[in-house]
N, C-alpha and C positions, 0 to 999 in steps of 0.2 A: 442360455449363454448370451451375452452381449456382445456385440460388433461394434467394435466404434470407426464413422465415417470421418476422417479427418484433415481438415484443410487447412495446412500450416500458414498459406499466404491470405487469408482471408485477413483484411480490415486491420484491426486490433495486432496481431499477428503474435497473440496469448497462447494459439493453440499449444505449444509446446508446453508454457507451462502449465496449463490447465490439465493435461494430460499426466503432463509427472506429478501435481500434487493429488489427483483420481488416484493413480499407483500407487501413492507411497500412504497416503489417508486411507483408502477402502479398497487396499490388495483383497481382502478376504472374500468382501463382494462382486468384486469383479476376477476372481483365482478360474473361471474360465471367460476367458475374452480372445477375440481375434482383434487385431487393429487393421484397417485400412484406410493408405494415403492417398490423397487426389493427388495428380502430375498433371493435370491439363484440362481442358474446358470439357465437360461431360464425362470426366472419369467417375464421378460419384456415384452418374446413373450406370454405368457401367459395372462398378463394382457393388451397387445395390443391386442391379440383378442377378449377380454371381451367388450372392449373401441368400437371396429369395431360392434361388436354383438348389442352393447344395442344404438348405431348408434346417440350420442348424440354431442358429442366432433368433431368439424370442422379442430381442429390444435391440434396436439400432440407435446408440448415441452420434448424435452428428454435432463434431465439433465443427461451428465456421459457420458461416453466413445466408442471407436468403438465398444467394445462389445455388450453395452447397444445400441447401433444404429443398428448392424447386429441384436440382437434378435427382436426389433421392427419390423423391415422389415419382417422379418419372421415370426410376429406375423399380420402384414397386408393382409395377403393371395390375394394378385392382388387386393386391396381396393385402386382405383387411388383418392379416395375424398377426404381423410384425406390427409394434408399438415402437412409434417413432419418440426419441426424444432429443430435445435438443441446448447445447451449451452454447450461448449466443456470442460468437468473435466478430462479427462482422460489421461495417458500417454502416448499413442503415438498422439491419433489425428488426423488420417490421415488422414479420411473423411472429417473432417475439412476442413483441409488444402485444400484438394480435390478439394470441393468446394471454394472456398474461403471464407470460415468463419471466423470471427473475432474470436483468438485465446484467447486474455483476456474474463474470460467469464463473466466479471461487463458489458464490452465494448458490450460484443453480447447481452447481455440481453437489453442493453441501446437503441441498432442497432434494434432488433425487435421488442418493442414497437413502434419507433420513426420511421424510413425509410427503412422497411424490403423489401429484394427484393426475388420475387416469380421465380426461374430457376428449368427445366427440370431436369432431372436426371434418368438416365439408369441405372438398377445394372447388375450384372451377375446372370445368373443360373446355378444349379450345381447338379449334380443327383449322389448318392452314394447306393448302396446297393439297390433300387429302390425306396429310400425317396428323392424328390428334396427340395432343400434349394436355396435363392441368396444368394447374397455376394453385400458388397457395395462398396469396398474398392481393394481387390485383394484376391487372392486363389493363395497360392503358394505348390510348392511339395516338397522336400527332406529336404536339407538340410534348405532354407526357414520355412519346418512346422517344424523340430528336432529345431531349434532354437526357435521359440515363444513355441511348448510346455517347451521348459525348463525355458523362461522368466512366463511362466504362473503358472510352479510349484517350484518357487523362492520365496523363505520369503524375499529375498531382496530388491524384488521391492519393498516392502511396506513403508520398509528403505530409499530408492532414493524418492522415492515420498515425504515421511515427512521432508528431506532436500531438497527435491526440486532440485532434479539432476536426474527428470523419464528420461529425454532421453539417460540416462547410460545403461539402465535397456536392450535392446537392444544390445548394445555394451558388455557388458556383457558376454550374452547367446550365442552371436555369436561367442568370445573369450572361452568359454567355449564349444564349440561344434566344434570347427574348429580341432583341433586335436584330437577329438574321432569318426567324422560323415565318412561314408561308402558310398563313391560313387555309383551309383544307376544305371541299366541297366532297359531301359525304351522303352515305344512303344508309339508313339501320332500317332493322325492322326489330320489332321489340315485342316479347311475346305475340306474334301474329299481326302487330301493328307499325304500316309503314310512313318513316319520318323522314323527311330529306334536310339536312342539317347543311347549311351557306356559311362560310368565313369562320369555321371553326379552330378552336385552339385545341383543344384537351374531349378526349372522351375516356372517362378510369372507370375501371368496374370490378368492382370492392368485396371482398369476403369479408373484412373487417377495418377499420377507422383510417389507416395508418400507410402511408407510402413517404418516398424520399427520406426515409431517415428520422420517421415520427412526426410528417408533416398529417393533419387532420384532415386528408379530404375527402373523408366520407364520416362526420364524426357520428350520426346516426347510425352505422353498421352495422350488423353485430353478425357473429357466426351461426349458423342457422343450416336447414337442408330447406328453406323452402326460395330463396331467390337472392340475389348481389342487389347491393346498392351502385345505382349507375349517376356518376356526375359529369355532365355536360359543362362546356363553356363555349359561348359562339359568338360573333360581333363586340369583341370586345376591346378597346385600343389598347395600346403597346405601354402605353403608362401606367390604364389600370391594370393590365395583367402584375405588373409587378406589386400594384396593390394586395392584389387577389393572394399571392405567395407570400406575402407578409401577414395576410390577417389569416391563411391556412393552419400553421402554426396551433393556432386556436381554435378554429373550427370555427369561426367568422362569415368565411367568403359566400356562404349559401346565399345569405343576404342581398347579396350582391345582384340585381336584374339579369344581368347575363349570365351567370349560373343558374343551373335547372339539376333539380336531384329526385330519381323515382327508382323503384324496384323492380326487377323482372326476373323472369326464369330463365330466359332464353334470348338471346340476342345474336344477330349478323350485322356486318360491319362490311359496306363494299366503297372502293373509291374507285374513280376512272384512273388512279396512275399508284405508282408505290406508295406505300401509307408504311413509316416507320412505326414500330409497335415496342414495346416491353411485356415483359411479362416474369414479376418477381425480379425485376434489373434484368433479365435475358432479352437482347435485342435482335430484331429482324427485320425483311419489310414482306407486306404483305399486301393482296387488293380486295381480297377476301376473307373475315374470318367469321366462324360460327363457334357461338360460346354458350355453356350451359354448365347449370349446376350438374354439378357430382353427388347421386343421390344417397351412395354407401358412403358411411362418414370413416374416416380413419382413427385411431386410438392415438393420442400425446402423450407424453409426461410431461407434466410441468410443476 
């Protein structure tokens, strides 16, 4: 049976009809489905654990966005049965992309009825205040998480989305945080190796290429179970960082001396004061986090 997780305000704000033309194209395929709507911040995970609990639902479709994909995961609690899939509404996308999902979501709906293909998938783990959470996408720290919270508490994206310009929304936040955000003195330790990192900007750490909405910064990546791709930026002024955002785009900026890009397994992240975070656009702050691969891979459709 399928469950479809559904988030009608996500991004795009298709879910409705993506949903009606699911019904009326492939009633026969889906003649048993439950549907479930999100109403609020963490209902996904909420109702992905009801979905795991009452043990009926073999594939959960998630209509809606990275957000609505991070709360599912987290509402799976290490449940490797369910086969997640997912119809892309939302404004950045990046797990999409990630994966390589079809980004039109008539096209992906069309693609998992007809010739869906089953791939592996690693997320991350992340442990804050002594609650652990994954990530599917990336977990970034400074100036990375001051940028999505300010894209997250924007009435504009809601604007860019109903003209259909989300991947502004992004560009944006970053342009509006670039000359107020406060370089960050930092402590990681990285697979057993300790580094103290001065006048930092960004610390992102990657399951696969893609954050803000298909920006490249980790374009090396790739999905794996043996470590993340971690990209640094530290000492770098206020003029090139807007360079550095423009050649992202492309997967450019590595080049760049003040950028630093390596792999690990395992990483902590301590500051002496609040250090905002993201993690999949989910924002908090944090002074402490410990992150590691997630060794049991999940099942997609894509």
């Amino acid at each position: 049976m399928y469950a479809f997780i559904i988030n009608y305000k996500a991004g795009s704000q298709k879910a409705t009809s993506i949903y009606e033309y699911i019904k009326e194209r492939y009633h026969v395929e889906i003649s048993q489905h439950k549907i479930y709507v999100t109403q609020y911040e963490g209902h996904a995970t909420e109702l992905t654990k009801a979905i795991v609990k009452n043990g009926e639902a073999k594939t959960i479709i998630v209509i809606g966005g990275d957000g609505t994909v991070y709360e599912v995961f987290n509402g799976l609690k290490n449940n490797h049965n369910i086969v997640i899939a997912l119809i892309p509404t939302g404004s950045g996308n990046d797990f999409a992309r990630g994966c390589g999902v079809e980004l039109n979501p008539y096209k992906q709906a069309d693609r998992l009825f007809h010739q869906p293909e089953k791939i592996n998938y690693w997320l991350g783990e992340y442990e804050v205040n002594g609650d652990q959470y994954v990530f599917a996408s990336s977990i970034g720290f400074g100036f990375d998480g001051e940028v999505a919270q300010t894209v997250d508490q924007s009435t504009l994206k809601k604007w860019l989305n109903i003209f259909r310009l989300k991947q502004l929304i992004y560009v944006y936040g970053l342009v509006k945080k670039i000359f107020t955000y406060k370089p960050k003195n930092l402590s990681l330790n990285v697979d057993g190796k300790c580094i103290k990192m001065d006048n930092t900007w960004l610390i992102t750490i990657s399951n696969h290429p893609y954050f803000g909405g298909g920006m490249k910064i980790a374009p090396n990546a790739e999905v794996n179970d043996q470590h993340f791709t971690i990209t640094t930026v530290n000492n770098i002024s206020r003029m090139k960082i807007l360079l550095l955002f423009i050649t992202v785009f492309f997967g450019k900026h590595t080049s760049l001396k003040e950028v630093d890009s390596y792999q690990a397994e395992t990483l902590s992240i301590s500051s002496d004061s609040p250090l905002i975070y993201q993690a999949d656009g989910f924002t908090d702050e944090v002074e402490l986090c410990h992150i590691r691969k997630h060794l049991q891979p999940y099942f997609i459709l894509k």
